[in-house]
MDAnalysis code that builds the backbone (N, CA, C; Angstrom):
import MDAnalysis as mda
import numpy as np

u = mda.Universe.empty(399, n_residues=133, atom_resindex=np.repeat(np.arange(133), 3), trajectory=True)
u.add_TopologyAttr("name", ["N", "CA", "C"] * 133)
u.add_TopologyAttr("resid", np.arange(1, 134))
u.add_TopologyAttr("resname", ["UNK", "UNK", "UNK", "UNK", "UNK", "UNK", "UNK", "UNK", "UNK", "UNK", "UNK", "UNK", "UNK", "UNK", "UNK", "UNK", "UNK", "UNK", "UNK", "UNK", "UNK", "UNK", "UNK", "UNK", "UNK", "UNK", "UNK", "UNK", "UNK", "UNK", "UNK", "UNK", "UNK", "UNK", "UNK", "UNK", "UNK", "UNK", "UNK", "UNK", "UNK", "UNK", "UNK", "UNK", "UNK", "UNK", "UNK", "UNK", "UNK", "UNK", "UNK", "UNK", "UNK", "UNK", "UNK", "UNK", "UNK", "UNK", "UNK", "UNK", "UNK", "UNK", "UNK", "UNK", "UNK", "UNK", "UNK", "UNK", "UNK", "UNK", "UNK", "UNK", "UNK", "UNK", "UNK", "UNK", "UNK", "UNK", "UNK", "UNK", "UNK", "UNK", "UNK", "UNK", "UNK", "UNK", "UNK", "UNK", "UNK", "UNK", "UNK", "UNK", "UNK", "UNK", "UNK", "UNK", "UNK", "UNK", "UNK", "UNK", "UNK", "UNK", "UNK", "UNK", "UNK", "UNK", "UNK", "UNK", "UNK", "UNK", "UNK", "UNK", "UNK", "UNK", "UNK", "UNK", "UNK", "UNK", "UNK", "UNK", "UNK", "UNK", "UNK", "UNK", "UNK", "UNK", "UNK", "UNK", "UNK", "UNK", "UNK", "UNK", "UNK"])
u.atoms.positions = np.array([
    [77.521, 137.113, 34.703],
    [77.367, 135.834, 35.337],
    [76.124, 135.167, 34.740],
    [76.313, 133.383, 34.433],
    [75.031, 132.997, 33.633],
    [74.124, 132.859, 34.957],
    [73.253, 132.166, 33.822],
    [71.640, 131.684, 34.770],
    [72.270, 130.753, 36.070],
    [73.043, 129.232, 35.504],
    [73.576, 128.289, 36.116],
    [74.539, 128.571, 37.478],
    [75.125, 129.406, 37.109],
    [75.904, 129.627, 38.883],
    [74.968, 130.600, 39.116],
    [74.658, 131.388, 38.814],
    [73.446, 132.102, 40.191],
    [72.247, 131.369, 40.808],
    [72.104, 130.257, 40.103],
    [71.268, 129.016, 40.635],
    [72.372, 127.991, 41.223],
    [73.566, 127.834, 41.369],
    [74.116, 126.705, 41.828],
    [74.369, 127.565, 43.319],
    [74.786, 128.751, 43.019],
    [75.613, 129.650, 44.414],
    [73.838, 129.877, 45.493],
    [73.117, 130.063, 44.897],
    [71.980, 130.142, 45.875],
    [71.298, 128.785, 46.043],
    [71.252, 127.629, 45.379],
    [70.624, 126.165, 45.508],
    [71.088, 124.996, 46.547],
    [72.555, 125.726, 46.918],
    [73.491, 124.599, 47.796],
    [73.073, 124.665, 49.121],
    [72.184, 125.540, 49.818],
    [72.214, 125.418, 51.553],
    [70.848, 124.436, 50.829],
    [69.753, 124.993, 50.138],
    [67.842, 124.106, 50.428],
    [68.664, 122.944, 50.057],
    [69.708, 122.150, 49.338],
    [70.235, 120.787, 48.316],
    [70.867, 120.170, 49.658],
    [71.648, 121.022, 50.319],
    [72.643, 120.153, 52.116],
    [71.425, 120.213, 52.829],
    [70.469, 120.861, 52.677],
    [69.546, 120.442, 54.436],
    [68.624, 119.301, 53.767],
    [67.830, 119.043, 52.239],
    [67.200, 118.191, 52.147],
    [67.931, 116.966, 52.156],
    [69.654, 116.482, 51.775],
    [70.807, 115.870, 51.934],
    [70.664, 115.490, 53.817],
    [70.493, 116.362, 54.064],
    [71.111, 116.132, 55.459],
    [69.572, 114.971, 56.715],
    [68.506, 116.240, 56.217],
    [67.320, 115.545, 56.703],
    [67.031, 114.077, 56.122],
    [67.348, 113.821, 55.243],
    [67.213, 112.279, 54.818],
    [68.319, 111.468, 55.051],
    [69.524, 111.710, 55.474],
    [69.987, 111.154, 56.356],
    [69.840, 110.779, 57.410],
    [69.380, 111.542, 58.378],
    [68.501, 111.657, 59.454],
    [67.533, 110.718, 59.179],
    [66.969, 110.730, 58.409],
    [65.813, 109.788, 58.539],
    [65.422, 108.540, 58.203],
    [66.679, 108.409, 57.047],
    [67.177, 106.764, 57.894],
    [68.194, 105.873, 58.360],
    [68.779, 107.101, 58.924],
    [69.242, 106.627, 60.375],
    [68.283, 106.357, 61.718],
    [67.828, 107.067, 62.090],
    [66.623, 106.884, 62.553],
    [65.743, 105.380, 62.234],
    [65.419, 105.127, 60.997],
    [64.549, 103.955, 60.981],
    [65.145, 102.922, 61.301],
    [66.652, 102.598, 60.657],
    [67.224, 101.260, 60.331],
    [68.621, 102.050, 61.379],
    [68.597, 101.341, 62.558],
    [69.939, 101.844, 63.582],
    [71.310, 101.218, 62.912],
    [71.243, 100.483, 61.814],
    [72.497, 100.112, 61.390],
    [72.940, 100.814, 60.313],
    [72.123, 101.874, 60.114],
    [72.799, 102.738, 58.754],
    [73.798, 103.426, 59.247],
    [74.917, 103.986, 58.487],
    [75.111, 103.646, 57.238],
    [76.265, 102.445, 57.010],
    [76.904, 102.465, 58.199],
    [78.073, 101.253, 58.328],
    [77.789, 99.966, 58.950],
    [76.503, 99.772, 59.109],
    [76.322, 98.051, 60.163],
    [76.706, 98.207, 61.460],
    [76.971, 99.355, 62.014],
    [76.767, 99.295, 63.401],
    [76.011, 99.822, 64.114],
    [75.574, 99.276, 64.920],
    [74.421, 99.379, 66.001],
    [74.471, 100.723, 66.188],
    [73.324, 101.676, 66.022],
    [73.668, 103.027, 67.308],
    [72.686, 103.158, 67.646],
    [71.417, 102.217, 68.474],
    [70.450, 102.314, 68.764],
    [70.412, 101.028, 69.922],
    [70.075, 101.187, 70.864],
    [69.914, 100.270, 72.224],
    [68.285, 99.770, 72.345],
    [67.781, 99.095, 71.676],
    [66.085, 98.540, 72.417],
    [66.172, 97.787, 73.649],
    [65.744, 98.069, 74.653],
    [65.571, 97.325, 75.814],
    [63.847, 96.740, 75.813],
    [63.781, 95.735, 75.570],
    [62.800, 94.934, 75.485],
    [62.338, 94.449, 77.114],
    [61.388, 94.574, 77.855],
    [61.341, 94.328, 79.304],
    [59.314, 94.332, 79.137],
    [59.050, 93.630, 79.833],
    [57.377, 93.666, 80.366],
    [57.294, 94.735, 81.562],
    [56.744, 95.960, 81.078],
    [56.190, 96.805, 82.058],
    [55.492, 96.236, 83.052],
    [54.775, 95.236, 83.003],
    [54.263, 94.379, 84.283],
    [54.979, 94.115, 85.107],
    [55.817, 93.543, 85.021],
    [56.793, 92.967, 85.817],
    [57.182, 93.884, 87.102],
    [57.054, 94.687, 86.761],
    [57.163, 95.996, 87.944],
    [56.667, 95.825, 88.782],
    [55.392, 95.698, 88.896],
    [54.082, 95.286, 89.890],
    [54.150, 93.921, 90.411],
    [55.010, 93.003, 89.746],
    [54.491, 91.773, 90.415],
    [53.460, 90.939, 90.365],
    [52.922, 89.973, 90.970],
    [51.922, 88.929, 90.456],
    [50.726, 89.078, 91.114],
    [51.039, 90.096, 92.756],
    [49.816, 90.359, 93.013],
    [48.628, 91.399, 92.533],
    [47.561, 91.410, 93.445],
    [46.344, 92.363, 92.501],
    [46.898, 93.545, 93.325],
    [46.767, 95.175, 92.912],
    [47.533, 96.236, 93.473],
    [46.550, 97.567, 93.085],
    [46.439, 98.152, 93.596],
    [45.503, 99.793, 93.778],
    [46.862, 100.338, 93.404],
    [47.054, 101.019, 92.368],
    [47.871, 101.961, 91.825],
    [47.603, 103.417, 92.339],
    [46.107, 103.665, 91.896],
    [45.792, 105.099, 92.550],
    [44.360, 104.878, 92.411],
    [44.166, 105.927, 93.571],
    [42.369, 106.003, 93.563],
    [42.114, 107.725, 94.376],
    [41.517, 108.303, 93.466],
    [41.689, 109.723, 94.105],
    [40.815, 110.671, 93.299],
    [40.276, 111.685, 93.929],
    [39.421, 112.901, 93.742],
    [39.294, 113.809, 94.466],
    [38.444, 115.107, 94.254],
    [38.560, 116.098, 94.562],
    [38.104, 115.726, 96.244],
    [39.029, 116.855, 97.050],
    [38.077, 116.224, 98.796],
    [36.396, 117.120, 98.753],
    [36.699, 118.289, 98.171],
    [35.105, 118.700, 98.055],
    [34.650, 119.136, 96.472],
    [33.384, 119.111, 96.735],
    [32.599, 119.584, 95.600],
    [31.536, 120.508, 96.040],
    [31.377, 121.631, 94.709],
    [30.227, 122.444, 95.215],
    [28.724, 121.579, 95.189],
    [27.721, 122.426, 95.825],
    [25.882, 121.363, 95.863],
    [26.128, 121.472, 94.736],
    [25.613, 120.269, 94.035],
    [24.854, 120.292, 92.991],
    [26.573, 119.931, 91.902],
    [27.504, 119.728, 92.169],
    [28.528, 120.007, 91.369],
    [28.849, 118.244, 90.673],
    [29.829, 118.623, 90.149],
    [30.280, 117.234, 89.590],
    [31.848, 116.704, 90.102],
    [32.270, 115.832, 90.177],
    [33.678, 115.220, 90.717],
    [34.460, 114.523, 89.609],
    [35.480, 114.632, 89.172],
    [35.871, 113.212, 88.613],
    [36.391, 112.280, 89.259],
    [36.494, 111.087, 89.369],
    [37.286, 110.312, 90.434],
    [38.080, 109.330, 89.601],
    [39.166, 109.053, 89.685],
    [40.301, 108.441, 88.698],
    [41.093, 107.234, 89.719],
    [40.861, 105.918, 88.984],
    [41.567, 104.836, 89.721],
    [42.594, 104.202, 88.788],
    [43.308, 103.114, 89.487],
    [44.407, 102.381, 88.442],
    [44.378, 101.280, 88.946],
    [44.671, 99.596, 88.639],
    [44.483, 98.491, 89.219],
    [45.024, 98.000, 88.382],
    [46.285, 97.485, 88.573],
    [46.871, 96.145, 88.392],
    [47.203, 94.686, 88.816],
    [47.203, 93.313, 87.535],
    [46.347, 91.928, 88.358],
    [45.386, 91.859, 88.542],
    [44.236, 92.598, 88.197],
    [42.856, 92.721, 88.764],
    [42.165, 91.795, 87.653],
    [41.185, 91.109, 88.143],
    [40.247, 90.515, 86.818],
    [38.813, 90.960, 87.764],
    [38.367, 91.843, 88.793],
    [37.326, 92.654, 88.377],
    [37.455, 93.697, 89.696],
    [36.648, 95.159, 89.435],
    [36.664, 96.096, 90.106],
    [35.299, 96.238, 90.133],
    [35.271, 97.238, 91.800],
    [33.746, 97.458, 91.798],
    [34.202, 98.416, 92.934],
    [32.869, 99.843, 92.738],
    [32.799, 100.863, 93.760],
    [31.618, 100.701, 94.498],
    [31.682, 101.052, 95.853],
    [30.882, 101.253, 96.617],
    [30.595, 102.762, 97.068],
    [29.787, 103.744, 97.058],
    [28.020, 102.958, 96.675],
    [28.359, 102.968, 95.097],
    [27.740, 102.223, 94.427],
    [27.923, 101.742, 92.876],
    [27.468, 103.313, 92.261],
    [28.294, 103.533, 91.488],
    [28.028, 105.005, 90.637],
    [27.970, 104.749, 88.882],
    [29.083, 103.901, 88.656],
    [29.054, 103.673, 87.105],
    [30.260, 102.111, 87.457],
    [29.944, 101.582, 86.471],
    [30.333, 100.497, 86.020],
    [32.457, 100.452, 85.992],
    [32.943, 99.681, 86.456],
    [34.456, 99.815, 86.562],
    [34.841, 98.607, 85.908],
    [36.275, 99.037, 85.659],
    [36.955, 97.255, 85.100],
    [38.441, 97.719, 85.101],
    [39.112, 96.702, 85.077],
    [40.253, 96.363, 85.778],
    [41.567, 97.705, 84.773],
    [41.750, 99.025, 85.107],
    [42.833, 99.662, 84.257],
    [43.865, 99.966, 84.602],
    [44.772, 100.269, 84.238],
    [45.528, 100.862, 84.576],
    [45.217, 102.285, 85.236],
    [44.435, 103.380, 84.188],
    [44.298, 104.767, 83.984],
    [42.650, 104.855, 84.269],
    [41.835, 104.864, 84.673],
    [40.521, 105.760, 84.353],
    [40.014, 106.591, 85.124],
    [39.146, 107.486, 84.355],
    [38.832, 108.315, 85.606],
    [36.821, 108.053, 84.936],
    [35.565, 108.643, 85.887],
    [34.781, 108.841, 85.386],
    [33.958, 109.932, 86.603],
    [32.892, 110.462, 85.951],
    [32.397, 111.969, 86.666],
    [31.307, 111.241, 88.018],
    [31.152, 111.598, 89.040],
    [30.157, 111.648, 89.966],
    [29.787, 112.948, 90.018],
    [28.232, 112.705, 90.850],
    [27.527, 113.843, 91.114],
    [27.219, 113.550, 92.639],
    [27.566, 113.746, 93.529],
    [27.353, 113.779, 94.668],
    [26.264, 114.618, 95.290],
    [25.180, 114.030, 96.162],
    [24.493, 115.091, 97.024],
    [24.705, 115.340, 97.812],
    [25.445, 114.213, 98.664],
    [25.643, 114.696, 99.820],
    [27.048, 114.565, 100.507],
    [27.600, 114.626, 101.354],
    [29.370, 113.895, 101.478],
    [29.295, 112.358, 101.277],
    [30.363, 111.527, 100.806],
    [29.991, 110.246, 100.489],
    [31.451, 109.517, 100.897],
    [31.806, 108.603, 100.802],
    [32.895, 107.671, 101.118],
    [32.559, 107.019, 99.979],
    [33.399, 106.815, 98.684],
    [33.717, 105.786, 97.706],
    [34.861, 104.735, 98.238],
    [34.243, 103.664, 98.163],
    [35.282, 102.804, 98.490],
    [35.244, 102.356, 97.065],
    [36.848, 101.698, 96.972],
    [36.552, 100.502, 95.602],
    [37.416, 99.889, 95.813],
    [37.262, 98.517, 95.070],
    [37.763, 97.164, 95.669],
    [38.173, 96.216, 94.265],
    [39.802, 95.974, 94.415],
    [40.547, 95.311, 93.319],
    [39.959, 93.705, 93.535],
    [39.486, 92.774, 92.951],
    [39.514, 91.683, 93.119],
    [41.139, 90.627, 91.637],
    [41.756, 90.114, 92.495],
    [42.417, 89.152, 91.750],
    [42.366, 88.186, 91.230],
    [43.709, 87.049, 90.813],
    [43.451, 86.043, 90.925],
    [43.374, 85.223, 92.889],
    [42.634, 84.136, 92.722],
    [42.334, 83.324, 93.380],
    [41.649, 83.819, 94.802],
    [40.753, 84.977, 94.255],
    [40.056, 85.730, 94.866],
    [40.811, 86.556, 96.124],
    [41.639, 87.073, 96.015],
    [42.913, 87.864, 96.619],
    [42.153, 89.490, 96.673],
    [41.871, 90.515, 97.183],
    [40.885, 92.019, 97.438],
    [41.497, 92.698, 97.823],
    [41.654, 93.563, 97.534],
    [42.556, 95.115, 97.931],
    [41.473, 96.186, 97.721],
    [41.255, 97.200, 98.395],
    [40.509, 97.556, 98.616],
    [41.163, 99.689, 99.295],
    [40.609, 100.561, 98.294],
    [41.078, 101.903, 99.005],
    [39.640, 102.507, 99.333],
    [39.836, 103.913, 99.405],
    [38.455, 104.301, 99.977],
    [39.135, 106.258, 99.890],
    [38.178, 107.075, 99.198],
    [38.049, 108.436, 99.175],
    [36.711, 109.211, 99.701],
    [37.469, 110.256, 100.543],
    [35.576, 110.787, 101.220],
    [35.894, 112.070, 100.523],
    [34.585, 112.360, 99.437],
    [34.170, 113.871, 98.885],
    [32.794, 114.302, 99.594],
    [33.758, 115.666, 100.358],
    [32.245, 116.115, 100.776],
    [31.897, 117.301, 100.116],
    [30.444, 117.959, 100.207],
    [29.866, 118.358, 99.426],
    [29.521, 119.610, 100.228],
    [30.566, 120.868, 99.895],
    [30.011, 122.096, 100.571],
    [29.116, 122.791, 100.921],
    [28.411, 123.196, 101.900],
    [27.058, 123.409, 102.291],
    [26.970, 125.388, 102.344],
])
């Protein structure tokens, strides 16, 4: 047997999968390959829209205790908001979807924080971390 079929009989599966993966891949890019028909659905929609036009507390939440001396993270979400603010003031906030940032508590505390909107519209939640003794 020559060189050429013992290289053609072992070359044909690595020759169909690199064949096959580049098919795959652009199909994938361009949804109209290879015949012009669609096989890909985009639904185009504003994730906002969900929420609506008012200002909204998505989430506001942390640990209920911490050890003395320990640290907390506390994580809020606000949508519609054009400004946020915690009470007692710990670090600086602004209007996210997602954030979280660390407190150090000394003693048990009540964080409130407060969505402001348009046309000055306030929503307002509130978390108590107390601080194990």
């Amino acid at each position: 047997m020559n060189l050429v079929a013992k290289l053609v009989r072992v070359m044909w599966v690595p020759v169909l999968l690199v064949a096959l993966y580049t098919g795959f891949v652009f199909w994938q890019r361009n949804p109209t390959w290879p015949f012009g028909i669609r096989t890909h659905v985009r639904v185009e929609s504003d994730p906002m829209a969900a929420y609506g036009n008012g200002v909204k507390i998505l989430n506001f939440y942390g640990p209920r205790e911490v050890l003395p001396a320990g640290k907390a993270v506390v994580c809020y979400g606000v949508v519609n908001a054009i400004a946020v603010r915690l009470d007692p003031p710990v670090e600086r906030l602004w209007p996210a979807l997602s954030r979280c940032f660390e407190v150090k508590p000394v003693q048990s505390v009540r964080y409130i924080i407060t969505a402001e909107g348009k046309e000055h519209a306030t929503v307002s939640a509130s978390i108590e971390i107390a601080v194990k003794r």
